[in-house]
KEDRENNU-870311 format. One record per residue (C-alpha): residue number from 1; y, z, x; residue in three letters. Coordinates in Angstrom, 3 decimals. Example, Ala and Ser with C-alpha at 12.3 -4.5 7.8 and 13.67 -1.06 7.14 Angstrom:
NODE logu        y        z        x kolkol
NODE    1   -4.500    7.800   12.300    ALA
NODE    2   -1.060    7.140   13.670    SER
% end
This chain:
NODE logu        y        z        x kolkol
NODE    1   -2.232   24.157  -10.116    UNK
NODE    2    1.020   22.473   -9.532    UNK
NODE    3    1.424   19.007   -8.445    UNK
NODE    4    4.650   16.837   -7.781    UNK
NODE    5    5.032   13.354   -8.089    UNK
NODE    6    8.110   11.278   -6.800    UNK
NODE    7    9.248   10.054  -10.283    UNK
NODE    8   12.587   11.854  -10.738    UNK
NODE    9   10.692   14.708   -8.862    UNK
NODE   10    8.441   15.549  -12.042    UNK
NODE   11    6.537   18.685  -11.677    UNK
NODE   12    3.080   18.052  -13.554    UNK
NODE   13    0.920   20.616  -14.427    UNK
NODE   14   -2.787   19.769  -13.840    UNK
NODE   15   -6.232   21.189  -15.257    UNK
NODE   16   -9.718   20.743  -14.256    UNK
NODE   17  -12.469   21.034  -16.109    UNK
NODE   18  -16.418   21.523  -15.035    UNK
NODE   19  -19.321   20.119  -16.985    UNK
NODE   20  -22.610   21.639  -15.267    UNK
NODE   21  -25.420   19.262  -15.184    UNK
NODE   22  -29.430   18.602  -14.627    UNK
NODE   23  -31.053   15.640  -15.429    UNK
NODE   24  -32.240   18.485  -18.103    UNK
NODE   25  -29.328   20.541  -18.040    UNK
NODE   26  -25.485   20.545  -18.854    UNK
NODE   27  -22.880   23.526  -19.277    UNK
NODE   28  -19.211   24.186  -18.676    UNK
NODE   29  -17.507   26.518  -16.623    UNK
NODE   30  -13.736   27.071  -14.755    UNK
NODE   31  -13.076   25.447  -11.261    UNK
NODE   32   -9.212   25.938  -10.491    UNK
NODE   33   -7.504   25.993   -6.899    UNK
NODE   34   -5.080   28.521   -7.943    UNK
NODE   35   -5.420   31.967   -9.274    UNK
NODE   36   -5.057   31.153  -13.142    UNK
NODE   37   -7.842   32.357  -15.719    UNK
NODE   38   -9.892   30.812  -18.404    UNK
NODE   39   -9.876   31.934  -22.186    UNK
NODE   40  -12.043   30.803  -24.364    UNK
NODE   41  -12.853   27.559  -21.721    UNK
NODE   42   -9.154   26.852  -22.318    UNK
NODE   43   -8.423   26.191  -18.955    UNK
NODE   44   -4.522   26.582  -18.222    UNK
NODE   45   -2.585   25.620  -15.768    UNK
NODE   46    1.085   25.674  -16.170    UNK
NODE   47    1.964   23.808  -19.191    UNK
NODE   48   -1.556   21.712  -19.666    UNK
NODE   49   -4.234   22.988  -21.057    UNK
NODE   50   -7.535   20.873  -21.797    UNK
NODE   51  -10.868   21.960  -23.541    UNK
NODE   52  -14.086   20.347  -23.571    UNK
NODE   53  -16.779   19.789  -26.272    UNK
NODE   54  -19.976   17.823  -27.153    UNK
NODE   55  -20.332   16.216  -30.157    UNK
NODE   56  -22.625   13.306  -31.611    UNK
NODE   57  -25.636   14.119  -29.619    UNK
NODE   58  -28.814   11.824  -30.267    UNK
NODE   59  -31.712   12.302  -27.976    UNK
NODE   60  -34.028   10.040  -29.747    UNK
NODE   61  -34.975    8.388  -26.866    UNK
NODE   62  -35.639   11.426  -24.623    UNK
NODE   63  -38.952   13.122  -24.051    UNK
NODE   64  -40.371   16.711  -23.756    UNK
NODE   65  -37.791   19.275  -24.306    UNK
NODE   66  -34.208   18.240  -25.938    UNK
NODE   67  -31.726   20.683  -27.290    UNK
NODE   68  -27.995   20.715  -27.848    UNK
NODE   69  -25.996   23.849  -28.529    UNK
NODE   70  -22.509   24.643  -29.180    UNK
NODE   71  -21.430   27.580  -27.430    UNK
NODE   72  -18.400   29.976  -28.785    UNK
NODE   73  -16.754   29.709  -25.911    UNK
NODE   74  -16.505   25.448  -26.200    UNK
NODE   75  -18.964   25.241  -23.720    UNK
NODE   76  -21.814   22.883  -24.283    UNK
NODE   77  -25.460   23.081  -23.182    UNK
NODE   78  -27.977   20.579  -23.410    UNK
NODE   79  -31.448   20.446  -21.879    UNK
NODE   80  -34.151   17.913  -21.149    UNK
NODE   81  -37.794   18.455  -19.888    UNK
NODE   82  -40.576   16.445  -18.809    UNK
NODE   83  -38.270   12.801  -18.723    UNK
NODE   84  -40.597    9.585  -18.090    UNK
NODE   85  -39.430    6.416  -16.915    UNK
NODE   86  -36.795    4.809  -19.263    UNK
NODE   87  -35.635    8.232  -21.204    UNK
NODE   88  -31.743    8.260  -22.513    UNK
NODE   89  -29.496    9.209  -25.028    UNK
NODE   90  -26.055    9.200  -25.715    UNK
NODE   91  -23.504   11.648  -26.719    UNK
NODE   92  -19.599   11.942  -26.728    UNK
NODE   93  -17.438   14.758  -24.779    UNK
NODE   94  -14.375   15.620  -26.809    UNK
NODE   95  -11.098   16.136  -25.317    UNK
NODE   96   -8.272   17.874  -26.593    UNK
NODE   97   -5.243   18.648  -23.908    UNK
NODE   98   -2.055   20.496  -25.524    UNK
NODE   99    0.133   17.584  -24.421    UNK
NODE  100   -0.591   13.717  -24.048    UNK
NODE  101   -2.408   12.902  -20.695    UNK
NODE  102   -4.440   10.973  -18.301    UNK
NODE  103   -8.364   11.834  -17.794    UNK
NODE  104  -10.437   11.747  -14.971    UNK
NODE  105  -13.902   12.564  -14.386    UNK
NODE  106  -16.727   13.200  -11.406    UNK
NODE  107  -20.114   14.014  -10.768    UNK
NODE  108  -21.312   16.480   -8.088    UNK
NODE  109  -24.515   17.278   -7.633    UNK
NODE  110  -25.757   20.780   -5.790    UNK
NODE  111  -29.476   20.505   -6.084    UNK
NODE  112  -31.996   17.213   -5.997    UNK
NODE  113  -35.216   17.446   -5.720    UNK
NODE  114  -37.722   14.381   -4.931    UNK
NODE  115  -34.323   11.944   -4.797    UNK
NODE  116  -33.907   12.293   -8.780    UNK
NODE  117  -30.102   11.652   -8.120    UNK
NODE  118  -30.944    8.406   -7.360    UNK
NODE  119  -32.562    7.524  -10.801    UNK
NODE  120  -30.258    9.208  -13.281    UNK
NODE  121  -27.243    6.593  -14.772    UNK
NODE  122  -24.534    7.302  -16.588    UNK
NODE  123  -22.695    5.265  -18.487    UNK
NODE  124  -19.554    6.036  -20.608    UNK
NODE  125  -16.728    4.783  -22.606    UNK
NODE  126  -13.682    5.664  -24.638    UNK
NODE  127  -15.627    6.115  -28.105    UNK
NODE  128  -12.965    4.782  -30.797    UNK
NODE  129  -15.196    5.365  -33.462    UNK
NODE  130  -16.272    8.983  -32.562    UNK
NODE  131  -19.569    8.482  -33.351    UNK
NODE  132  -21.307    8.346  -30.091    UNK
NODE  133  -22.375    4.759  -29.980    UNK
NODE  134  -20.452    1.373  -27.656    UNK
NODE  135  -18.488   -0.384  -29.856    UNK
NODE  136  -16.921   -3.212  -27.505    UNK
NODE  137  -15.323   -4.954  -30.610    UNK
NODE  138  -13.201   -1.947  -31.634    UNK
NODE  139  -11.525   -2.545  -28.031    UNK
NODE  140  -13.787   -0.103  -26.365    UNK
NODE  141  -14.230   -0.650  -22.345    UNK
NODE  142  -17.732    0.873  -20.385    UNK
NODE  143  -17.817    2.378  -17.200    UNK
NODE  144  -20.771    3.447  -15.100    UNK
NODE  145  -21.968    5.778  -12.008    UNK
NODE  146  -25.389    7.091  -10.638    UNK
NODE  147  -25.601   10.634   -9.527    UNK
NODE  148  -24.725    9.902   -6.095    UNK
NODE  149  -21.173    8.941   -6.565    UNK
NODE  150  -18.345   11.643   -5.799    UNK
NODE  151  -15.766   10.264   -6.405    UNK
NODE  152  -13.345   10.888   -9.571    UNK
NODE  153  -13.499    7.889  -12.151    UNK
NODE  154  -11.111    6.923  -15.009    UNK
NODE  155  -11.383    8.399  -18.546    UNK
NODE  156   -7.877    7.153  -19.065    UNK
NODE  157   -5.319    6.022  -16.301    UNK
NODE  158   -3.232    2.911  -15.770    UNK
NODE  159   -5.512    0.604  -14.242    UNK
NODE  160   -6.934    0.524  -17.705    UNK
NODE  161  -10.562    0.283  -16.389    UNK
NODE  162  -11.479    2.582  -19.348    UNK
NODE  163   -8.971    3.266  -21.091    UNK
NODE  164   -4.727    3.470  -20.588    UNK
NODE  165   -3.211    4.288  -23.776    UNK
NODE  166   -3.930    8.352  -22.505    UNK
NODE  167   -5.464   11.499  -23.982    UNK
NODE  168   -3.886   12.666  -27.500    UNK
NODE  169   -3.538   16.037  -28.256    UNK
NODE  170   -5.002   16.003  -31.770    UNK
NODE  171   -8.962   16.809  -30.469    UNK
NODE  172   -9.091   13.054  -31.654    UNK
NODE  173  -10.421   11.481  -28.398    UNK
NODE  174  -14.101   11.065  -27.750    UNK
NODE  175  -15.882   10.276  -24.421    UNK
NODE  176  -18.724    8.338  -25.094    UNK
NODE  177  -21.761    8.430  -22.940    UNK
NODE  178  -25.615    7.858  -22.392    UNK
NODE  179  -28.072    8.991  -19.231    UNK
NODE  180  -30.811    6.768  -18.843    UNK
NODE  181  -33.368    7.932  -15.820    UNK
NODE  182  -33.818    4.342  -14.316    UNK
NODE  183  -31.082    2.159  -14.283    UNK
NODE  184  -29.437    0.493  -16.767    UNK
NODE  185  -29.952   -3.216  -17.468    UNK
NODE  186  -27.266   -5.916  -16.146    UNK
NODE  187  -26.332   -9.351  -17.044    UNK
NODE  188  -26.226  -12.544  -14.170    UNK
NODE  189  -22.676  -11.162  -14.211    UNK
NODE  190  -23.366   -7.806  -12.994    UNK
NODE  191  -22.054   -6.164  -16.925    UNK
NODE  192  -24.246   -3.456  -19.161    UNK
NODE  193  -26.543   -5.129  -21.554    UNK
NODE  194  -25.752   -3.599  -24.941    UNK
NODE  195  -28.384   -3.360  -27.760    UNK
NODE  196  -27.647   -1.752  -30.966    UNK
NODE  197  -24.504   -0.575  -29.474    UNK
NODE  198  -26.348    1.474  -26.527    UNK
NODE  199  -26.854    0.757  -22.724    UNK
NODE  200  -30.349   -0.288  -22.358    UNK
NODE  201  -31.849    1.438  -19.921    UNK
NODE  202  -34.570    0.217  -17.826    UNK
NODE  203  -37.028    2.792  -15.931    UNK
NODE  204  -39.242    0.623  -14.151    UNK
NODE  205  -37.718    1.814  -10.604    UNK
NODE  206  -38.628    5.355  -11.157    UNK
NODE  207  -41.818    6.852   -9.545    UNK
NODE  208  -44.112    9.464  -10.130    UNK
NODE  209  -42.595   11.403   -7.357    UNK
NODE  210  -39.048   11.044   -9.140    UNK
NODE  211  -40.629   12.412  -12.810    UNK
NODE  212  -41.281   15.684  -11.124    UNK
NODE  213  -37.647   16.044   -9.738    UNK
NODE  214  -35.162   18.086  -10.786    UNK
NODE  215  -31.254   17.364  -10.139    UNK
NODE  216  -28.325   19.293  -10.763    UNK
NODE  217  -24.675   19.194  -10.493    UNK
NODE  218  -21.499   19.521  -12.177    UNK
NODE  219  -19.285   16.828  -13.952    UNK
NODE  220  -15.661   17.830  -14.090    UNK
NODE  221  -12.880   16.569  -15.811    UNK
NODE  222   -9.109   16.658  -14.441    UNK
NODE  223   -6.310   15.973  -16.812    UNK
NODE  224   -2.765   15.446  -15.857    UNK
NODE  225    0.396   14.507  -17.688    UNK
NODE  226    1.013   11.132  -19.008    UNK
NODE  227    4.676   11.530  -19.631    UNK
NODE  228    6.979    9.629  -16.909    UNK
NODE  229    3.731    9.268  -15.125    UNK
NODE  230    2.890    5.912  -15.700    UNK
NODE  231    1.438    4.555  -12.767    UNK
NODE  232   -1.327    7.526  -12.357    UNK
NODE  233   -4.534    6.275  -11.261    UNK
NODE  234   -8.028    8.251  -11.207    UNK
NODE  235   -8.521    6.877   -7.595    UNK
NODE  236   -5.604    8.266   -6.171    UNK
NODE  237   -7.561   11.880   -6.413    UNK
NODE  238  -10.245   10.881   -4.085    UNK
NODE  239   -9.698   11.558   -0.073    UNK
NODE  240   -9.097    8.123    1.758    UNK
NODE  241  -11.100    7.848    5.115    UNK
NODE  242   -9.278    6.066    8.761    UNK
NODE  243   -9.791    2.466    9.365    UNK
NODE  244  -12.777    1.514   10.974    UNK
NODE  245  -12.482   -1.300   13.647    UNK
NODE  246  -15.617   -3.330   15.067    UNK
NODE  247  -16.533   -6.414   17.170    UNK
NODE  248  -19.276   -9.178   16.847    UNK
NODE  249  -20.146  -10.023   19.761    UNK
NODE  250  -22.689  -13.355   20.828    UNK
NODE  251  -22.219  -16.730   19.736    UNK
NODE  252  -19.655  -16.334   16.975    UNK
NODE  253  -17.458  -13.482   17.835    UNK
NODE  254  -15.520  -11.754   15.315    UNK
NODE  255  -13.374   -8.692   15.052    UNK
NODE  256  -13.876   -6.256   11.915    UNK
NODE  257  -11.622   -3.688   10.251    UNK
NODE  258  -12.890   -1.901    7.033    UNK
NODE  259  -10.118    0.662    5.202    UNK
NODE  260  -10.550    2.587    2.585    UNK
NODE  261   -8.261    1.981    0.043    UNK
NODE  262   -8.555    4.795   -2.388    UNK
NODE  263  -10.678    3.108   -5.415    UNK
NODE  264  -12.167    0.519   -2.873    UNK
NODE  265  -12.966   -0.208    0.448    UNK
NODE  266  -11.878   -3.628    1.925    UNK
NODE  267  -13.321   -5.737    5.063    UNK
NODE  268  -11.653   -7.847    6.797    UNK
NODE  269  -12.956  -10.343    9.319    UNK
NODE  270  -11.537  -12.793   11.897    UNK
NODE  271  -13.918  -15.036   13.280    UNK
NODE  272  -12.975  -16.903   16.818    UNK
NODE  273  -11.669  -20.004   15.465    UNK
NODE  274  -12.868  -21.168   18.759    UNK
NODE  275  -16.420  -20.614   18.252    UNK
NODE  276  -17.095  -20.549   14.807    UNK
NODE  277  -17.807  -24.479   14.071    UNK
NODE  278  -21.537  -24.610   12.885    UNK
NODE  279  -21.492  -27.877   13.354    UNK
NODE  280  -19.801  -29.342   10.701    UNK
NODE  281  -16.171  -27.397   10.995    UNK
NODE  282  -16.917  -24.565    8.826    UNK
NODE  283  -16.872  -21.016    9.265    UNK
NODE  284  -20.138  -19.189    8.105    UNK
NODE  285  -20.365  -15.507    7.506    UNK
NODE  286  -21.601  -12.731    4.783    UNK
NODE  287  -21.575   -8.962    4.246    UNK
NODE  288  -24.693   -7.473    3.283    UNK
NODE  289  -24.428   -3.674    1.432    UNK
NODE  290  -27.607   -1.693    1.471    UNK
NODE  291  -27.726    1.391   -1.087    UNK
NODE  292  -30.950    3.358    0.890    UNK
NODE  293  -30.487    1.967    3.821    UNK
NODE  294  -34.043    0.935    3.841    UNK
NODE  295  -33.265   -2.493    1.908    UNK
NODE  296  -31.034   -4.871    1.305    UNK
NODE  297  -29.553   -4.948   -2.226    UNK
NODE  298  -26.846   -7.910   -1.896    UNK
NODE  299  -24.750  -10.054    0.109    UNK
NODE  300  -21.217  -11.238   -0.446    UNK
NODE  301  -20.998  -14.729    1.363    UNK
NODE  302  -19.303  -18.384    1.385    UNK
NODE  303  -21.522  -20.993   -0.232    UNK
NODE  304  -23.064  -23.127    2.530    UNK
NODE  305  -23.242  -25.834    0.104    UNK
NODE  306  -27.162  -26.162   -0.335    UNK
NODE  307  -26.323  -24.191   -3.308    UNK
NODE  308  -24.652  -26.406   -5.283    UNK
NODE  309  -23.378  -25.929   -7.543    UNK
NODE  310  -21.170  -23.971   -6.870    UNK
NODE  311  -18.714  -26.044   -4.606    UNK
NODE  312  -18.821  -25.647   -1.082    UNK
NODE  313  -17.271  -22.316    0.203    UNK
NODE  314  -17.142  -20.685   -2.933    UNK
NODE  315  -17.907  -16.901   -2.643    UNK
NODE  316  -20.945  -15.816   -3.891    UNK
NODE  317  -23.108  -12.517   -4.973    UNK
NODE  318  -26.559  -12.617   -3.681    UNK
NODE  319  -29.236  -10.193   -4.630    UNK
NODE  320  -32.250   -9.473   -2.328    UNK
NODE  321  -35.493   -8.811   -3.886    UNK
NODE  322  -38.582  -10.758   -3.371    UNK
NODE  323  -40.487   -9.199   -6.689    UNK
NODE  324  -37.921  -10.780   -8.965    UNK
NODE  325  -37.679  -13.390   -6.967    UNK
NODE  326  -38.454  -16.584   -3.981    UNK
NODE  327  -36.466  -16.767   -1.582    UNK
NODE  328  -35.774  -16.620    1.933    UNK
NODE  329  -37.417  -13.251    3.276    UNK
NODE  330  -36.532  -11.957   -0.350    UNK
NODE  331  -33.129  -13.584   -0.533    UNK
NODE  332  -32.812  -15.716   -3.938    UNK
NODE  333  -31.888  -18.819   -4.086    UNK
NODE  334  -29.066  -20.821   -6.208    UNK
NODE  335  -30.242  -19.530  -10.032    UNK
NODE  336  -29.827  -16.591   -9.175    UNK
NODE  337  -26.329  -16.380   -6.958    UNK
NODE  338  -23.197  -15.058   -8.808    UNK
NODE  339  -19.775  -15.825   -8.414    UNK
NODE  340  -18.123  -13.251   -7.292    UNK
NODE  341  -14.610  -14.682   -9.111    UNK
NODE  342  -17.284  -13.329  -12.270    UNK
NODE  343  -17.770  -10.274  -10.996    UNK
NODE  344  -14.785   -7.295  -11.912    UNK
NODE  345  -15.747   -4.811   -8.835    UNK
NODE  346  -15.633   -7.152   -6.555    UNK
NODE  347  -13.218   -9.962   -4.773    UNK
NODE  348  -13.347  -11.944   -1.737    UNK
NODE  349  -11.089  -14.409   -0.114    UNK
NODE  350  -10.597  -16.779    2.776    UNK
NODE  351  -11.290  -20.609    2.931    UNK
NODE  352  -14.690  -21.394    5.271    UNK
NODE  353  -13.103  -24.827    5.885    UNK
NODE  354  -11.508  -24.195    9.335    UNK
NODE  355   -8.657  -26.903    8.921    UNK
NODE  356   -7.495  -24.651    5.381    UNK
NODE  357   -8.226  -21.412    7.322    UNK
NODE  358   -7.098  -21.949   11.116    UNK
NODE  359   -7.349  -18.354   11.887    UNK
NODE  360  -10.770  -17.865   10.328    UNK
NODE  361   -9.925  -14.593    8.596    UNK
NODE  362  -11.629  -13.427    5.714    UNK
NODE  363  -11.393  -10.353    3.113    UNK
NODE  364  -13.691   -8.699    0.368    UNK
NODE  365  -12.998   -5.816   -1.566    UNK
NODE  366  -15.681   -3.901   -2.986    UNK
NODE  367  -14.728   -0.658   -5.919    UNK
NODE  368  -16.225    2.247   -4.284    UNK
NODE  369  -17.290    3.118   -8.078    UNK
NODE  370  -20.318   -0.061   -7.302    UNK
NODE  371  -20.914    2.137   -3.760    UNK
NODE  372  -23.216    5.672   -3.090    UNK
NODE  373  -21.084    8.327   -1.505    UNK
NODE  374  -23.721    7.214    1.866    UNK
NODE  375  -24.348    3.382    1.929    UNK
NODE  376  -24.838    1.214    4.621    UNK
NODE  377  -23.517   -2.535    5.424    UNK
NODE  378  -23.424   -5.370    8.016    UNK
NODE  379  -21.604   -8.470    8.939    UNK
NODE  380  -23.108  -11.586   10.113    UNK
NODE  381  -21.724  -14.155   10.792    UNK
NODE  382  -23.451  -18.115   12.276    UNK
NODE  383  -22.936  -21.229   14.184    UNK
NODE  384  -25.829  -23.137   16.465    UNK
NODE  385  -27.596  -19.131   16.274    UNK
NODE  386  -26.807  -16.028   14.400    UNK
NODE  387  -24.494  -13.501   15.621    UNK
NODE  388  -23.893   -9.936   13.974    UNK
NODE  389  -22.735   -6.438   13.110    UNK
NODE  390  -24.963   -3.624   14.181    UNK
NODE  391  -26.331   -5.901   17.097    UNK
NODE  392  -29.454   -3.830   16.408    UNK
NODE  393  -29.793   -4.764   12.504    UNK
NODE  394  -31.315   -8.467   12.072    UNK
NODE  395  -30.054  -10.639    9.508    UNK
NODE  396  -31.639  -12.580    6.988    UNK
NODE  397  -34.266   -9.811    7.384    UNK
NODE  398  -35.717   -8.098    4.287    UNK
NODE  399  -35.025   -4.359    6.431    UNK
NODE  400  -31.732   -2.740    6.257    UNK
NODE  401  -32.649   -0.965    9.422    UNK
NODE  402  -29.969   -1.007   11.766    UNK
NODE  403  -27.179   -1.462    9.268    UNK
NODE  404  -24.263    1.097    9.726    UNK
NODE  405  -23.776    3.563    7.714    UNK
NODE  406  -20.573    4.582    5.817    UNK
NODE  407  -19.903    7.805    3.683    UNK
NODE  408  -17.355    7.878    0.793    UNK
% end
């Protein structure tokens, strides 16, 4: 597969790569656009050529069956059977193109049964050390996705989000990884909590429904030349949808526009500047993302000020939740609010004072790598009364019903 880029009109040869997955099950095979062949899982394409290994493999942590084989053909197959709640273990894919590159990867999943997608994570990095285990002080960087992301996510590209120093072509370079059926465990910050250089994973989510799933998939891999490339990022693979344009209607109007950028999707709101005081010249509004669809998992919103600190206005993460929780129909309070200036995959911007912010726009940009493929969101937005985005979701609520839904 050829592919030109406008740098002095570089031709760059591309290769893709396909891991074949299960939360039991994982195997490489060939997926090319084009007409050329495979030898040996060498897959070629013009001048690049990538193969794929596993290496490092530790299933300590896994129940029932586990097994890891090399294949001849550098094709790797591992197996697990009969997970419970909280199984993972970590391994490293080698990569060895036959001239320096970027890396991408993506999941895709083509069987799930009893939503097991849902509860598989996986979490990876660019494994220095080559020997399968998160070393953050060796300059190491983690990533994560669940099975329901599509999208393609940097191995090594230029926004450096894993790595950007590229793919050498020495079989040196080591993808780190680790499944974990659950989810893995986060800081107040939103970041991987790391023990004994490992994820911890956290299976408490995970019912008995899920422990008799089965899901399966694919994870490819897509190289493509570093050299005179230098702005290449993983995101620019991914298919961008149209703008989206809504309207708030009742007693604080506002107009909405969310575009896909790529990597990340981006709201904007204007609130009437007429209509927005709520009482005390402020404008007050929040975005609320729902994973299911069924509830809430966070808001992004300007600090009202009864949370103080932080300082009035300040933009804040909110998590819904009422086991972990008290709150307001399951919304926390202060202790447990983040600020989103803390947060990497996130950013949000606009003053609420309406003398700093005439126009009462706002913005938040959310990495579609933090998103499922099918999510679902809302915008409220409140003076004397509540006005909002579906009119037929209620805010505040603990039920995501009514919230409209967005695919990736």
């Amino acid at each position: 597969m050829l592919q030109a880029i406008n740098i002095n009109k570089l031709v760059l040869a591309v290769a893709t790569i396909a891991v074949v997955a299960t939360a039991g099950f994982l195997s490489t095979r060939a997926f090319f656009s084009d007409t050329e062949t495979s030898q040996a899982n060498a897959f070629t394409a013009g001048s690049l050529t990538m193969q794929v290994a596993q290496t490092n493999s530790t299933p300590e942590n896994s129940h029932g069956d586990s097994t890891f084989n090399q294949w001849s053909d550098n094709r790797t197959l591992f197996t697990y059977g009969g997970l419970i709640p909280g199984d993972s273990s970590t391994a490293d894919w080698a990569l060895e193109p036959t001239q320096e590159s970027w890396a991408c990867l993506k999941p895709d999943v083509t069987s799930n049964t009893n939503g097991m997608k849902n509860y598989v994570e996986i979490a990876y990095w660019n494994d220095t050390n080559n020997n399968g285990l998160y070393n953050p002080g060796a300059g190491e960087n983690i990533n994560s996705f669940d099975l329901t992301d599509s999208d393609w996510l940097p191995v090594e590209d230029s926004s450096g989000a894993v790595g950007d120093d590229g793919v050498m072509t020495d079989g040196s370079y080591r993808v780190g990884y680790a499944y974990c059926f659950g989810s893995f465990e986060r800081d107040g910050s939103g970041d991987l909590v790391i023990q004994n250089n490992k994820p911890v994973c956290d299976g408490s989510d995970v019912t008995n429904s899920q422990q008799n799933g089965q899901v399966e998939g694919s994870m490819y891999f897509y190289a493509e030349q570093k050299l005179n490339n230098d702005n290449f990022v993983c995101s620019s693979l991914n298919p961008v949808n149209a703008p989206q344009t809504h309207t708030i209607g009742g007693s604080v109007p506002a107009g909405i526009i969310v575009e896909d950028l790529g990597g990340s999707l981006l709201w904007t709101i204007d609130i009437d500047e007429v209509n927005a005081d709520d009482g005390n010249g402020h404008y007050a509004y929040g975005l609320v993302i729902s994973q299911d669809g069924m509830v809430p998992e966070y808001q992004i919103h300007s600090n009202d000020g009864t949370d103080s600190p932080p300082a009035f206005g300040t933009h804040l993460y909110s998590a819904w939740g009422p086991t972990t929780g008290t709150g307001y129909n399951g919304w926390h309070t202060s202790t447990t609010n983040v600020l989103v200036s803390a947060l990497s995959w996130v950013t949000a911007s606009g003053d609420r004072d309406a003398t700093s912010n005439p126009d009462g726009v706002f913005t938040i940009e959310i990495d579609k790598s933090e998103l499922n493929s099918t999510f679902y969101w809302g915008v409220m937005t409140a003076a004397d009364a509540t006005s909002s985005y579906p009119s037929t979701w209620t805010p505040w609520s603990g039920n995501a019903s009514g919230l409209e839904q967005y695919d990736l």
